[in-house]
N, C-alpha and C positions, 0 to 999 in steps of 0.2 A: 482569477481568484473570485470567488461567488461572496458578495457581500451578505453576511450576517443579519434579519432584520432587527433579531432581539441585542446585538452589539449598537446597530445603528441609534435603537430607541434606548439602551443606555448609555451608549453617549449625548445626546440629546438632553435625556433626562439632568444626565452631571452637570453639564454645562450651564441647563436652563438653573440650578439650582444654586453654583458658583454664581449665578448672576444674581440669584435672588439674596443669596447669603450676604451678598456686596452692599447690596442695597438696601435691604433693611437692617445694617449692624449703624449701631451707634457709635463707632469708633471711627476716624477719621479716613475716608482713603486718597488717592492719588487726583484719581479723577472724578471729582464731585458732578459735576454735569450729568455723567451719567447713572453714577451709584449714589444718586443723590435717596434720603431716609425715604422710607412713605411713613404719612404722617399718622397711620394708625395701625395697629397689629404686628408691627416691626418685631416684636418677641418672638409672636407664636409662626410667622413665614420664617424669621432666622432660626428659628428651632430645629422645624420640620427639613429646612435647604440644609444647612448643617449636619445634622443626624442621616438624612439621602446622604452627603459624600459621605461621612464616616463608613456609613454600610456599604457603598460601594469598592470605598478604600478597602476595608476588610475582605471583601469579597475579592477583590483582583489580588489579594494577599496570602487569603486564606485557600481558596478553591482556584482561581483562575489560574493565577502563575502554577502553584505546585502539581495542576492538573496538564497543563500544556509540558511541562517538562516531563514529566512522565510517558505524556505522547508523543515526544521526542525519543524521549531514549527508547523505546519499544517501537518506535519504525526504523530505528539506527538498528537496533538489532533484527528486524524482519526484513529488512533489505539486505546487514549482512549474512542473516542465513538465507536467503532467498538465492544468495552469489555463490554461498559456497555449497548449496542443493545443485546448482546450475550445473556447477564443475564438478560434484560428486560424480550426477548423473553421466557427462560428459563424459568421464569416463569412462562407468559403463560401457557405456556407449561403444567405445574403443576396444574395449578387452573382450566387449562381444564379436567384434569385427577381426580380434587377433593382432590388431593394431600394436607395434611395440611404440612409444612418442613422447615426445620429451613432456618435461614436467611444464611447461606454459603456454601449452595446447589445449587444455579443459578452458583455459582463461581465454585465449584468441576466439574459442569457440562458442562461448557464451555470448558473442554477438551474431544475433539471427543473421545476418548475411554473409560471415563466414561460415559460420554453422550449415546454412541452403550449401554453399559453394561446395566446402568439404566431402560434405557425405551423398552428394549428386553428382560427384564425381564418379566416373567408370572404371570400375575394378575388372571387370572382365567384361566379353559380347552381351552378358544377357543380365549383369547387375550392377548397381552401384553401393556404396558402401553400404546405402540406409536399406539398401535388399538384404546386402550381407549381414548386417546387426539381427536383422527380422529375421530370415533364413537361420542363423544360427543359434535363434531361441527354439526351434524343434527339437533340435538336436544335444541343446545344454542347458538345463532352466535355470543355472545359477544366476546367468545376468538379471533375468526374470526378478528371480527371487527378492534380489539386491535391488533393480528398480522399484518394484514393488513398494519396499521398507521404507527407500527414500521419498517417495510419492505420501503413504501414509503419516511420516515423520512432518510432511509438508501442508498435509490438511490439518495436522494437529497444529499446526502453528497459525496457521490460518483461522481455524479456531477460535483459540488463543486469542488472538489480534480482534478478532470481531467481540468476544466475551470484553477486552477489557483496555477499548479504545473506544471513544467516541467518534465515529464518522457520520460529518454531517451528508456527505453526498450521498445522495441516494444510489446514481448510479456507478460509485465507487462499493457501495456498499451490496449492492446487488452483482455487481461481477463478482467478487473476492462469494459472495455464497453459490454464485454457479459454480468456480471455479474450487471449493471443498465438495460441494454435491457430484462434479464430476469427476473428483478424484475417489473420493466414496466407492464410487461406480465399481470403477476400474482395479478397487483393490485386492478383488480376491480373483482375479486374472491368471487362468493358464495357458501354457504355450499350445492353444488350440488355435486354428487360422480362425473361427470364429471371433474367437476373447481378444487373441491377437491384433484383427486389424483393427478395430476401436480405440487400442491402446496406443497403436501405430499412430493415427490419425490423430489422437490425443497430444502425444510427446512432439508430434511435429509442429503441430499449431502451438503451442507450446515454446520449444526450442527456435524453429525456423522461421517462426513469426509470419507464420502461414493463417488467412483466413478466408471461409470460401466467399465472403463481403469484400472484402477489403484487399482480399489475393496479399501478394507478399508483401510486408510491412520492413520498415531498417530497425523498426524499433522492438524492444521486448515490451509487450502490453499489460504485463504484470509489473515492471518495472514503472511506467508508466504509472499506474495505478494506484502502488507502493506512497509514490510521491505526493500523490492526491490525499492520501488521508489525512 
């Protein structure tokens, strides 16, 4: 976790002015030795330390707390539409392939190394499933169509999330805008082997957790990321 400098230097500031508050009030406290009065300007230092915590108070009241719950509840919901995109897609994925499968197969397959295992699996001599989902957008552009919708539904939220979430990491905040610029790309995609394999390459790294840096990952990197905001 990346410590805050402008948190650090308000905390500081509070503490330094609890202290000051202590010490210059005229009113009895616990531990004299330390918060002993200073014997001049004691009004105008309790003023100024006092009035800092009030504003701070208000501040982590007014703005802090109802701004962080808001950033809660809008990554609770971007993570769970980001799951249930997962398993849309996953389907797809399936009923491109002709696949008939039970209903909690889109979920098993939302984790990148069942997802690798499944669909790199050999359906016949010369293909594997994820030949067969490709091979059968030539022939039927409905899956197409339907990935498509779900990929655009998912930069809009992506969107969304950058519009009206404060992320402070830069490099959280730099993936998640490759990651709508390259669905942008890919949105107006026909079943040409040119448009095709891009889109290929996309969903795999994507799904299987595939990167040509990092070769196969266990983890999903947008999930990852999710976390980080």
């Amino acid at each position: 976790m990346r410590i805050k400098p402008l948190s650090v230097v308000l905390w500081a500031l509070s503490f330094a002015s609890l202290f000051l508050a202590f010490r210059t009030s005229n009113e009895p406290v616990p531990v004299k030795p330390v918060f002993s009065s200073f014997p001049a300007a004691n009004p105008i230092i309790f003023d100024l330390s006092t009035g800092f915590l009030v504003s701070v108070m208000l501040y982590w009241l007014v703005v802090w707390f109802p701004d962080r719950q808001r950033k809660r509840l809008l990554k609770r919901n971007f993570q769970e539409y980001y799951r249930l995109f997962k398993e849309d897609s996953i389907g797809i994925f399936l009923g491109g392939c002709g696949i008939s499968y039970e209903a909690d197969l889109p979920t098993k397959l939302s984790d990148p190394r069942e997802f690798r295992k499944y669909f790199k699996e050999a359906v016949s001599d010369s293909q594997n499933r994820w030949d067969c989902f490709l091979n059968g957008l030539y022939k039927n552009d409905r899956p197409l169509k339907d990935l498509l919708v779900e990929m655009e539904i998912l930069m809009n939220e992506v969107a969304f999330v950058l519009n009206n979430v404060r992320i402070d990491d830069r490099d959280v905040f730099a993936f998640f805008k490759r990651l709508s610029q390259a669905v942008y790309r890919l949105k107006n995609s026909t079943p040409e082997y040119d448009e095709v394999k891009p889109l290929s390459r996309f969903v795999w790294e994507l799904f299987a957790g595939w990167s040509f840096i990092e070769g196969s990952r266990d983890t999903d990197i947008v999930e990852v990321m999710i976390r980080k905001i």
